[in-house]
C-alpha positions as CSV (number, residue, x, y, z in Angstrom):
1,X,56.3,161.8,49.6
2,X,58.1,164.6,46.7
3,X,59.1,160.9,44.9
4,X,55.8,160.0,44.5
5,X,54.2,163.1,43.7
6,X,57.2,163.2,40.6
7,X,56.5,159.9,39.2
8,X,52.5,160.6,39.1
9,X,53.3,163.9,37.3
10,X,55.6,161.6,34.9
11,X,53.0,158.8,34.5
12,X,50.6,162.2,33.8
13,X,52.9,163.3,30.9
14,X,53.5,159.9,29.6
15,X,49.2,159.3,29.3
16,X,49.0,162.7,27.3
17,X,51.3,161.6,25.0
18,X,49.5,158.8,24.0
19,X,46.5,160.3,24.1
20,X,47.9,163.3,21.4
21,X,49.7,160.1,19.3
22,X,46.0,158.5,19.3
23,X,44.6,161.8,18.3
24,X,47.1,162.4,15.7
25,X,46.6,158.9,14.6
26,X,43.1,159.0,14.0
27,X,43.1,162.4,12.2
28,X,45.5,161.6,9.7
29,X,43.4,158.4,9.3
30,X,40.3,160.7,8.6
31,X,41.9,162.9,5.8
32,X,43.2,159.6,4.1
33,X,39.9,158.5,4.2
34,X,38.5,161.6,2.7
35,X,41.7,161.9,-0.2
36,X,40.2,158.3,-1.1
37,X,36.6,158.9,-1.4
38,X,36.5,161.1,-4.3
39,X,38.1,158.5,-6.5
40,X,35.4,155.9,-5.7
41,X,32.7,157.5,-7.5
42,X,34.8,158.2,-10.8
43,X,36.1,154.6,-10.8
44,X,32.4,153.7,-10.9
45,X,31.2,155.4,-13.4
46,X,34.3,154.6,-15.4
47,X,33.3,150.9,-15.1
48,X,29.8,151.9,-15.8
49,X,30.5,153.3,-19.1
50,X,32.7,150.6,-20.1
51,X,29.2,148.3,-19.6
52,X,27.6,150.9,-21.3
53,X,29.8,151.1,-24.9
54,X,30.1,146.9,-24.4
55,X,26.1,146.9,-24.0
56,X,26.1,149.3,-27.2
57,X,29.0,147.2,-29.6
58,X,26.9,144.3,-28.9
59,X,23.5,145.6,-29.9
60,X,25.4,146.9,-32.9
61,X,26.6,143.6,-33.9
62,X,23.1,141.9,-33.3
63,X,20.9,144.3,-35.3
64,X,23.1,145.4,-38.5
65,X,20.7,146.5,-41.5
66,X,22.2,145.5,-44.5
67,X,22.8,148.0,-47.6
68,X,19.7,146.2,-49.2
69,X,17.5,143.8,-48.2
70,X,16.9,140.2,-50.1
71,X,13.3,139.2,-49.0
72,X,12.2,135.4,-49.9
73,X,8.3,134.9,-50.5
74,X,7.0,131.9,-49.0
75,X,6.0,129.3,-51.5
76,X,3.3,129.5,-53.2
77,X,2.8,133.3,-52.3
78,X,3.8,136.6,-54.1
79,X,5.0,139.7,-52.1
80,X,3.1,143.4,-52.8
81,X,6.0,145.5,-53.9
82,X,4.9,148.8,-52.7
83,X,3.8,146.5,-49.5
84,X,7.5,144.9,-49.1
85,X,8.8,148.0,-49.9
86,X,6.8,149.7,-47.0
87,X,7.9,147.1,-44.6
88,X,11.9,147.4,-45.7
89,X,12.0,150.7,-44.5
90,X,10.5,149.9,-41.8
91,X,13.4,146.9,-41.1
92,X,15.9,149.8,-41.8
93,X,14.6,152.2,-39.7
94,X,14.9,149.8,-37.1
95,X,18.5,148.3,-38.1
96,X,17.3,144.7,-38.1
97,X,19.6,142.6,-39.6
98,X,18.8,140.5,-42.8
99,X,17.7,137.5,-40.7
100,X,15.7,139.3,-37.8
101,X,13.8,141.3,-41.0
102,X,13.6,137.6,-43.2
103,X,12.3,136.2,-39.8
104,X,9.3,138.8,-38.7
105,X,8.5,138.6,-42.2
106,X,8.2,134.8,-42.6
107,X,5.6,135.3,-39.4
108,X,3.7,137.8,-40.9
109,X,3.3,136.8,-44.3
110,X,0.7,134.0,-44.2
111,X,-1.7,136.4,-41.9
112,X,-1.2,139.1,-44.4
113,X,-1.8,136.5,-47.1
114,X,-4.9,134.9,-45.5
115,X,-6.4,139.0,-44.9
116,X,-6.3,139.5,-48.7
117,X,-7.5,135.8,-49.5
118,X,-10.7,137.4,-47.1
119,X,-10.9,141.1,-48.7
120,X,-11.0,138.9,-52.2
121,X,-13.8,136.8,-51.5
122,X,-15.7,139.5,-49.9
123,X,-15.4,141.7,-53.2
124,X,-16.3,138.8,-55.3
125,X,-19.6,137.7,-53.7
126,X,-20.5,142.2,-54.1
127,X,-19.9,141.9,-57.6
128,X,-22.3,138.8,-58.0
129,X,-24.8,139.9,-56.3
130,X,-24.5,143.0,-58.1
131,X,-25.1,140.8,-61.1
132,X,-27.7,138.8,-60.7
133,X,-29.9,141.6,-59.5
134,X,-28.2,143.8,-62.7
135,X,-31.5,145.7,-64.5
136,X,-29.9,145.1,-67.6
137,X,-28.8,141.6,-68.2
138,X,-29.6,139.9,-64.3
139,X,-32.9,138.9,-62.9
140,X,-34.8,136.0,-64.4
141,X,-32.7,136.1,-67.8
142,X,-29.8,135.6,-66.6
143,X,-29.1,132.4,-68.3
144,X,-30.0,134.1,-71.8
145,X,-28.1,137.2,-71.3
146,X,-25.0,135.5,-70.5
147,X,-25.1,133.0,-73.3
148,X,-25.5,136.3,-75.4
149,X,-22.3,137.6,-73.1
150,X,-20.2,133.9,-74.2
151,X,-20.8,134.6,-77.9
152,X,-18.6,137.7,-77.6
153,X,-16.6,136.2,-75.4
154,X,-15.7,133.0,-77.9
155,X,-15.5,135.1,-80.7
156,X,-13.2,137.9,-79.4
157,X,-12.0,136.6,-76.1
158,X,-8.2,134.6,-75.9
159,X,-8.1,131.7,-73.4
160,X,-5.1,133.7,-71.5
161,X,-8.3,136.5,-71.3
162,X,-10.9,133.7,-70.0
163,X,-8.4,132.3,-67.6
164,X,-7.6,135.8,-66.4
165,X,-11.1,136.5,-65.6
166,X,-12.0,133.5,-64.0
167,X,-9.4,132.9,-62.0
168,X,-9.1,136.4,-60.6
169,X,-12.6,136.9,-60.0
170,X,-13.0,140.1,-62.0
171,X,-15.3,137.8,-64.6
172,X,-17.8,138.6,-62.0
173,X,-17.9,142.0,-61.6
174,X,-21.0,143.1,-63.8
175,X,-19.1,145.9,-65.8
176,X,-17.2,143.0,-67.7
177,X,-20.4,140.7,-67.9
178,X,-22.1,143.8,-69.1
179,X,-19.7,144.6,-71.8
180,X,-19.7,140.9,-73.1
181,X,-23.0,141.0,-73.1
182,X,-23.7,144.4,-75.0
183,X,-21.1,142.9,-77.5
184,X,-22.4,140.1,-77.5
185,X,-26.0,141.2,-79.0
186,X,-24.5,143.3,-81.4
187,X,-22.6,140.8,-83.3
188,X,-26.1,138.0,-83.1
189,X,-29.4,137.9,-82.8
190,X,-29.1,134.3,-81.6
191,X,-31.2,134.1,-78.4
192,X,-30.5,130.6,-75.6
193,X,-32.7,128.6,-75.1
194,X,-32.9,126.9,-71.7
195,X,-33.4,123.1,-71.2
196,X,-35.1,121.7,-74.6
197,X,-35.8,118.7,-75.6
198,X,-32.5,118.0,-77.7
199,X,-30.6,115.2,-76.3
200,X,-27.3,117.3,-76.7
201,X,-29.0,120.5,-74.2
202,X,-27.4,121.3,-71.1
203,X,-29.4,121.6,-68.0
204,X,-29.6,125.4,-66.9
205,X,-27.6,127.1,-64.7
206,X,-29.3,127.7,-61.3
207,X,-27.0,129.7,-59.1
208,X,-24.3,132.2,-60.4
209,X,-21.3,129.5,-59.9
210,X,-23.3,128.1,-62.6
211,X,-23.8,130.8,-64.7
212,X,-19.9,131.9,-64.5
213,X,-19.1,128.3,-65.9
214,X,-20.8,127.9,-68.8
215,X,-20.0,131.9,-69.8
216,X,-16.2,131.5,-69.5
217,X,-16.2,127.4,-70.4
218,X,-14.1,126.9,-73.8
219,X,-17.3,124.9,-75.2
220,X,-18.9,127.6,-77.8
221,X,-22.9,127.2,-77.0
């Protein structure tokens, strides 16, 4: 009976031992654990600002401003300078490259170009309606006073001036027609006569398209 009451106190011993060695074992697995840990974060965000300064080198090397910018107008168009100049620092203020800036441009332009076309035409049919209702030289002798106007306008006028105004649409504006025409009575006395019966006399005028044509024609009346 004293053996077995030994070897149970011995197989008692031997248990606790392994139970401390499985103790020990898992604490120094805990501290390792927590002497790891705190590297895991800074090895993320060391990886995360390496994506960060890639990210930023290649958004450098896509959007480079150059030291000036070399527009091209579109055919047939003509860039506004202080406009073009407006939208270059614009393009630099944004570091677009020459291409990006060339390209948003090239979108822009014939909208930009087909507004002022608009804003043109709308000022041009104010100034003839200004003129044909004008007190001084509009109203139903309008086809007299502007025959006076083309006398100072052949006699004075170039035919880079006559192209000028007709093609830019200022010939309309009844300041001009009304300078012609003032001239135009102080150099003659010479009053038009519409229709007639001479084989040679034009038909009238009957709208202001009309009237603009025979006053900057190059056929003196």
């Amino acid at each position: 009976m004293m053996t077995e009451t030994l070897m149970t106190a011995d197989d008692a011993d031997t248990n606790q031992s392994a139970a401390d060695s499985t103790l020990l074992a898992s604490q120094d697995a805990e501290q390792a654990v927590q002497q790891e840990s705190p590297e895991a974060p800074v090895q993320s965000e060391t990886a995360e600002t390496a994506q960060a300064e890639e990210s930023t080198e290649q958004v450098q090397e896509t959007k480079q401003a150059p030291e000036k910018y070399e527009f091209q107008s579109p055919e047939g168009q003509e860039f506004d300078t202080d406009v073009l100049g407006a939208y270059e620092d614009v393009a630099r203020e944004l570091d677009l490259s020459q291409e990006a800036a060339q390209k948003i441009l090239d979108k822009v332009a014939p909208a930009l170009a087909e507004q002022q076309t608009k804003h043109v035409e709308v000022v041009t049919k104010q100034w003839r309606e200004s003129s044909m209702s004008d007190s001084e030289f509009g109203g139903d002798k309008m086809n007299e006073n502007l025959a006076v106007a083309k006398k100072a306008l052949d006699s004075f006028g170039t035919p880079e001036l006559r192209d000028l105004l007709e093609k830019s649409g200022l010939g309309n504006h009844p300041e001009v027609i009304r300078m012609l025409y003032r001239t135009g009575k102080a150099i003659s006395e010479d009053a038009f006569v519409a229709g007639g019966n001479s084989e040679s006399a034009k038909p009238a005028p009957t709208d202001f398209a009309g009237y603009a044509s025979a006053l900057y024609s190059n056929h003196p009346n």
